[in-house]
NUFIDREN-405822 format. One line per 8 residues: number of its first residue (from 1); for each residue y, x, z of N, C-alpha, C. Coordinates in steps of 0.02 Angstrom, whole numbers, plus 50000, padded with zeros to 5 digits. Layout:
# NUFIDREN-405822
NUM> Y X Z Y X Z Y X Z; ...
//
This chain:
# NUFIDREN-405822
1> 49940 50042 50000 50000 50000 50000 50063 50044 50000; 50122 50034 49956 50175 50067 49953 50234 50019 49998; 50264 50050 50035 50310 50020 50088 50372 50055 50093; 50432 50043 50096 50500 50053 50103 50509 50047 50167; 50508 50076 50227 50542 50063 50301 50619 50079 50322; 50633 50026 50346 50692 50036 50376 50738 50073 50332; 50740 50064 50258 50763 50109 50215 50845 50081 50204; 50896 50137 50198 50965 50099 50190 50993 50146 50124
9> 51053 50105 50089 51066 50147 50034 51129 50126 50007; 51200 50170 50007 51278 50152 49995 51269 50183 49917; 51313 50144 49897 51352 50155 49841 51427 50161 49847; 51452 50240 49856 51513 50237 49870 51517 50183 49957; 51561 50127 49930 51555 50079 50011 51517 50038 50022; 51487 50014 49964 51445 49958 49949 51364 49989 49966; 51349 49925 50031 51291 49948 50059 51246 49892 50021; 51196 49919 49977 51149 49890 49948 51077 49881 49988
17> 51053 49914 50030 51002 49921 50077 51023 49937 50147; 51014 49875 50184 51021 49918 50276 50964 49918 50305; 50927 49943 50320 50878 49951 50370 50814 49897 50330; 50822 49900 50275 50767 49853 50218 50672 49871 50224; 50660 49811 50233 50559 49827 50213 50565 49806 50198; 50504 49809 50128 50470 49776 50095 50405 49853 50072; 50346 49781 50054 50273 49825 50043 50248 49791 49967; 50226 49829 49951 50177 49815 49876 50104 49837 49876
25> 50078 49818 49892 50004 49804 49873 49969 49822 49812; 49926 49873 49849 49894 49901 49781 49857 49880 49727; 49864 49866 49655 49837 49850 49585 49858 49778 49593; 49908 49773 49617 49934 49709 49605 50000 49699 49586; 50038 49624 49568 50064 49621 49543 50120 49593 49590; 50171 49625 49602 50238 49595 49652 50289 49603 49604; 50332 49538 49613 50399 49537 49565 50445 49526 49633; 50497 49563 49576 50551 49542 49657 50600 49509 49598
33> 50639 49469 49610 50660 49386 49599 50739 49405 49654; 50759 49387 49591 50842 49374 49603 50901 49373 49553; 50953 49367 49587 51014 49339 49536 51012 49422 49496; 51036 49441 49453 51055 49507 49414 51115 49524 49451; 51101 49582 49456 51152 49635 49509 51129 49638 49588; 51083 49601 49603 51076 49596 49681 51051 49669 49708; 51026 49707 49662 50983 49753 49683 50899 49767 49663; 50886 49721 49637 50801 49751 49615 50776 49802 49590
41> 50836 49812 49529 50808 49886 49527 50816 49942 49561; 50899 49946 49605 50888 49972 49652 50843 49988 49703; 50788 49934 49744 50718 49955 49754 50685 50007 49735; 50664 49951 49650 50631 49993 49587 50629 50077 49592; 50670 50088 49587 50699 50169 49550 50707 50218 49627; 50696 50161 49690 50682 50202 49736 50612 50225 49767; 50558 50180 49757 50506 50154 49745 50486 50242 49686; 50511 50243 49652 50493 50283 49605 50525 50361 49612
49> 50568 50345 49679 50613 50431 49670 50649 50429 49652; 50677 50405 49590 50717 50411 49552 50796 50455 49582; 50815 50372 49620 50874 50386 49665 50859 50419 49746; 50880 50443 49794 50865 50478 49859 50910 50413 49877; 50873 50396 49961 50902 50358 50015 50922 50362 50049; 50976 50347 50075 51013 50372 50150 50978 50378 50231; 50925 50352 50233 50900 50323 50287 50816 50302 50282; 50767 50303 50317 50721 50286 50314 50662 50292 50280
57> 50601 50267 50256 50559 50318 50221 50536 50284 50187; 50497 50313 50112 50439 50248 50059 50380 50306 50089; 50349 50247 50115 50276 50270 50123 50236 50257 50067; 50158 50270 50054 50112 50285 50001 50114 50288 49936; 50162 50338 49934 50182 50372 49871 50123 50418 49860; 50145 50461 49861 50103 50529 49876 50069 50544 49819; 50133 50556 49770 50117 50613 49708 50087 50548 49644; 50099 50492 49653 50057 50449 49614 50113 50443 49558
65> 50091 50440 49485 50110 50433 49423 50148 50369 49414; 50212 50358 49394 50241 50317 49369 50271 50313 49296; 50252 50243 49270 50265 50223 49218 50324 50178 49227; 50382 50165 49155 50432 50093 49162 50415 50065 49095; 50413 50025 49103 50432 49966 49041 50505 49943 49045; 50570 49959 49005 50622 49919 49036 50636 49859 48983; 50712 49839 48994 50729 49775 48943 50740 49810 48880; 50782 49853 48867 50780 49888 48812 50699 49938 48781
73> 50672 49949 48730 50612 49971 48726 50619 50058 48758; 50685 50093 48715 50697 50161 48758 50642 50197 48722; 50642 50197 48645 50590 50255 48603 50622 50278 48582; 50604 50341 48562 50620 50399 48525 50626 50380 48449; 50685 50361 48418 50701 50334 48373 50679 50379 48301; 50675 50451 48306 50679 50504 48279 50592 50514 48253; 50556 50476 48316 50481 50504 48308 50446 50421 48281; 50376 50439 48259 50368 50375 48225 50321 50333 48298
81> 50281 50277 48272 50251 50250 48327 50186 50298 48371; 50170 50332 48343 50103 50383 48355 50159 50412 48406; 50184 50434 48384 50221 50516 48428 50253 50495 48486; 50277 50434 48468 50323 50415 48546 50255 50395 48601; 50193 50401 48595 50130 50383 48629 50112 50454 48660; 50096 50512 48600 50096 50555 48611 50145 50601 48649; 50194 50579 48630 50232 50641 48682 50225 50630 48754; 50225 50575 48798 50209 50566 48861 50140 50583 48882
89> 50084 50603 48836 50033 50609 48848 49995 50683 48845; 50050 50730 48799 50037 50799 48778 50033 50842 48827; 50048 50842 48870 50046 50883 48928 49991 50878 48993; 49957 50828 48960 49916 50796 49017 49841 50803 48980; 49810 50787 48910 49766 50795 48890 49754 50838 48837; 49692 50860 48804 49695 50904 48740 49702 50854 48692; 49717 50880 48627 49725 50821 48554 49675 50766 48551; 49618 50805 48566 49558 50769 48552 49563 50712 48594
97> 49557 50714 48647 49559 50673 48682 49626 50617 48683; 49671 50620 48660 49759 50596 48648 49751 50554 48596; 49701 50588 48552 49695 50514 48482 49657 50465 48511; 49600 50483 48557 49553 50423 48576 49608 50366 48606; 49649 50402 48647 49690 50350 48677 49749 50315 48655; 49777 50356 48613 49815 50335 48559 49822 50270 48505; 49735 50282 48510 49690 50225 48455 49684 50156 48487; 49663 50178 48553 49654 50137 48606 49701 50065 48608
105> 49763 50106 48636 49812 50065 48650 49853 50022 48581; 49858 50081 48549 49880 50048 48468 49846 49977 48444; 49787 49983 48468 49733 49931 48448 49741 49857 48489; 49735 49896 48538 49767 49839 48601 49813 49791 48580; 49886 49814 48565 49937 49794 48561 49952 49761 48475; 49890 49769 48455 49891 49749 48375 49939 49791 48339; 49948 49865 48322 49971 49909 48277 49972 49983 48250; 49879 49971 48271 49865 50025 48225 49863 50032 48163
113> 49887 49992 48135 49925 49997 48054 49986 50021 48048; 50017 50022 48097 50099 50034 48114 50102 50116 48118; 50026 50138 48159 50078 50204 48192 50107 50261 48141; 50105 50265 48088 50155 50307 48048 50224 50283 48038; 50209 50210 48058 50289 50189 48060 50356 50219 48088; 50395 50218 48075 50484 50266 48123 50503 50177 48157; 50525 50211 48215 50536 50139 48270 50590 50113 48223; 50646 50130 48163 50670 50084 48161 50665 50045 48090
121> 50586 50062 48092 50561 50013 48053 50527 49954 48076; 50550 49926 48118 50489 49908 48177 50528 49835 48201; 50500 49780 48214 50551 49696 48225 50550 49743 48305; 50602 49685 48356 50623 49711 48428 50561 49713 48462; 50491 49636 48444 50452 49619 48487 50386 49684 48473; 50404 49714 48390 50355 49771 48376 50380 49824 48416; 50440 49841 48446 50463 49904 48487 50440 49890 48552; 50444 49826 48566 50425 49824 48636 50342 49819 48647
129> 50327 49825 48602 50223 49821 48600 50231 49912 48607; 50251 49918 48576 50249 49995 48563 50262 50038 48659; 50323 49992 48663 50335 50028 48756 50285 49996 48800; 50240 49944 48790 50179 49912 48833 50134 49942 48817; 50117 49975 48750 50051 50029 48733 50068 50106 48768; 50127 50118 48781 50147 50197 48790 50132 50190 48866; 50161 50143 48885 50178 50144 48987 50107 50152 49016; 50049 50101 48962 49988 50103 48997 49935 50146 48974
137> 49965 50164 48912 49929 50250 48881 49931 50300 48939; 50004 50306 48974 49986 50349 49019 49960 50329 49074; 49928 50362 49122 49883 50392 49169 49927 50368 49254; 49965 50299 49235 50006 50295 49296 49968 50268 49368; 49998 50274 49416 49949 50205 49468 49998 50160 49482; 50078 50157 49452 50111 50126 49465 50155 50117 49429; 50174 50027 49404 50204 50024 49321 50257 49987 49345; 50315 50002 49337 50389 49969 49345 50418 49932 49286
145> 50422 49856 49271 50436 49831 49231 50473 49815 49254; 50548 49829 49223 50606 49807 49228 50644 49769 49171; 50631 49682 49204 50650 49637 49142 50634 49655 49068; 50565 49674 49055 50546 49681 48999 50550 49636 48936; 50536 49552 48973 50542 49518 48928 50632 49477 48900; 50679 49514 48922 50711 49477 48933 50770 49484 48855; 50789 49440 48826 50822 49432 48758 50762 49392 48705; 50704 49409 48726 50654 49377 48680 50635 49312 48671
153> 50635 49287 48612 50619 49190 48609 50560 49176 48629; 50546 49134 48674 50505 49082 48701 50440 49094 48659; 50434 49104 48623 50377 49106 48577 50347 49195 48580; 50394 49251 48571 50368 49288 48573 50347 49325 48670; 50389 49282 48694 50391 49323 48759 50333 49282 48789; 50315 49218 48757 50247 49164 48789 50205 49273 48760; 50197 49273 48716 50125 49325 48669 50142 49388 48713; 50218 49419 48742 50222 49482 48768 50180 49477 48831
161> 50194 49427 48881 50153 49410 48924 50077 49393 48933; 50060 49346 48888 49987 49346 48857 49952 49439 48862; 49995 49481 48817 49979 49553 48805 49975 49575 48880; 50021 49563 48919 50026 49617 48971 49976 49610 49019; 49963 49536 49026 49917 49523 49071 49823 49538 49032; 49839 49536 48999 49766 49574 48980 49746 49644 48984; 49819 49685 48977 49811 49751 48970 49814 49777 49025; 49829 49741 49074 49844 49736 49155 49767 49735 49185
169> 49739 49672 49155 49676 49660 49193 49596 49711 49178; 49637 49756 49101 49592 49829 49111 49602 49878 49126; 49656 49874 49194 49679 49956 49203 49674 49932 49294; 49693 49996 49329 49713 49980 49406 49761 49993 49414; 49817 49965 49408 49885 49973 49422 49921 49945 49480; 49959 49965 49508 50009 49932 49544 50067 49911 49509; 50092 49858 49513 50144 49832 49461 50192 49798 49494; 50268 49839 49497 50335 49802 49518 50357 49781 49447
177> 50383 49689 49463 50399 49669 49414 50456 49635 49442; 50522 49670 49390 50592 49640 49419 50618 49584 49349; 50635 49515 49415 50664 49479 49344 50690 49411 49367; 50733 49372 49332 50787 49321 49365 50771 49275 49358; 50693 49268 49291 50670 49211 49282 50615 49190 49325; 50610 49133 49331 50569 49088 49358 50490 49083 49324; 50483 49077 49272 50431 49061 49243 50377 49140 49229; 50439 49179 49222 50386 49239 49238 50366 49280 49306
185> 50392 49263 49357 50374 49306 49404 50320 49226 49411; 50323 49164 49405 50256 49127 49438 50201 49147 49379; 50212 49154 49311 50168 49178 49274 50113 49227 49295; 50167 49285 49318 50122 49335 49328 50127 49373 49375; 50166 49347 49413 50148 49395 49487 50098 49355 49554; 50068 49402 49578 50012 49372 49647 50079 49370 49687; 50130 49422 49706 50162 49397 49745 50259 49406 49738; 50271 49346 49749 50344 49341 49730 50401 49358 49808
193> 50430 49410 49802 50483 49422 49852 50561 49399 49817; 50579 49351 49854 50631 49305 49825 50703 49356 49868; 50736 49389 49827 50809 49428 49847 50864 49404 49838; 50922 49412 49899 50988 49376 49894 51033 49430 49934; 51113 49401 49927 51140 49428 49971 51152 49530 49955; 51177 49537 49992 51220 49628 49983 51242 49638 50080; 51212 49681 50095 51153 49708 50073 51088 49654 50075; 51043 49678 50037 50985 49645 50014 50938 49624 50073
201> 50915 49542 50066 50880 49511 50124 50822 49490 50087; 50756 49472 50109 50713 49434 50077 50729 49390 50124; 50734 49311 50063 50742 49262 50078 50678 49220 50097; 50650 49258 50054 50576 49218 50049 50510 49277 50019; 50447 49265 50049 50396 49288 50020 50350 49259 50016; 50329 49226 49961 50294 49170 49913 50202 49206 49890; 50167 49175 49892 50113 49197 49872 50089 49144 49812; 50119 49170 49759 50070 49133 49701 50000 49088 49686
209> 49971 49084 49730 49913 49060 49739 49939 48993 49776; 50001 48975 49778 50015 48883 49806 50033 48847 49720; 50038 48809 49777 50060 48741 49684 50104 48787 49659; 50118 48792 49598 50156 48805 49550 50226 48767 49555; 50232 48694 49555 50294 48662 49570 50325 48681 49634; 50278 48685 49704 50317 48696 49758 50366 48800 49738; 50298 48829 49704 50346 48895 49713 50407 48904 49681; 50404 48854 49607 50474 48831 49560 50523 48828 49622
217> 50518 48768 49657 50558 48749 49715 50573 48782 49742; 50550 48826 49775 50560 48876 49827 50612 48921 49795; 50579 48975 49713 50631 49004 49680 50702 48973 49697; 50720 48915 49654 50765 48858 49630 50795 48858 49701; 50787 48837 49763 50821 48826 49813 50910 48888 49822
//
């Protein structure tokens, strides 16, 4: 289990974290749920190192691999679909082994016809298959999706989701999923931490496994 204790964190004056817990549970799926700007990714990116904290500690880290998925796809515009797979992966396996996985995921995501493609040959929902094949190509134990689906029509983001949760249910991941909508954190998270307020409170912690309408409600309140 990965846990944030008593963790606090200023921006300039603006205290975004005072003395904050929250825990995530391993190979599962926690979204944290809130207005945009409250802070989630702030968590996120602490959760991951990214940013240092003023105060307090993330427990069960300990050297474990992180992957992001964000809203923007964030490829290497320059390299084609193969290479932006490969480069996160070159340092970690020999060739031989880099195409098996390469093939893998390409296949997964429906575009191993693509990978000689240059990303900006590519529709937005083909760039973003491309950052859901790369994040879980690599070797992470912990995948930070940050509003991945978000700009995409109803139709393709119903299929991005469809994708993730399958590609989800053949790996062991731990998965923070940050996002403002409603329909995807009940979609796909086991557990929803509902965020408000500066510095940041959980208002609520929801377990997916109740009615579906009561957790709407609960969000919605």
């Amino acid at each position: 289990m990965i846990k944030l204790v008593n963790v606090s964190k200023k921006y300039n004056d603006l205290e975004v974290l005072e003395d904050f817990n929250i825990s995530f549970k391993k190979n599962k799926i926690t979204s944290l749920f809130g207005p945009s700007g409250v802070g989630k990714t702030t968590i996120a990116n602490i959760v991951a190192g990214i940013i240092p904290i003023d105060k307090g500690s993330v427990e069960g880290i300990n050297g474990s691999l992180i992957s992001y998925v964000f809203q923007e796809p964030r490829l290497l515009k320059w390299y084609n679909v193969y290479d932006n797979i490969d480069f996160v992966l070159k340092d970690l396996y020999p060739p031989t082994e880099r195409v098996k996985i390469i093939k893998r995921y390409l296949k997964m995501v429906g575009l191993s016809e693509y990978k000689n493609y240059k990303i900006n040959q590519l529709s937005g929902g083909m760039e973003q298959r491309v950052s859901l094949a790369r994040a879980f190509a690599y070797p992470s134990d912990i995948l930070i999706m940050d509003e991945p689906f978000k700009g995409l029509d109803f139709k393709l983001k119903k299929e991005m989701i469809s994708l993730f949760k399958s590609m989800w249910k053949n790996s062991n991941r731990t998965v923070i999923f940050i996002t403002h909508q409603v329909d995807e954190a009940i979609e796909l998270a086991d557990t929803i931490f509902k965020l408000k307020n500066r510095p940041i409170d959980i208002i609520n912690r929801i377990n997916t496994n109740s009615n579906r309408e009561e957790i709407k409600n609960l969000l919605l309140m």
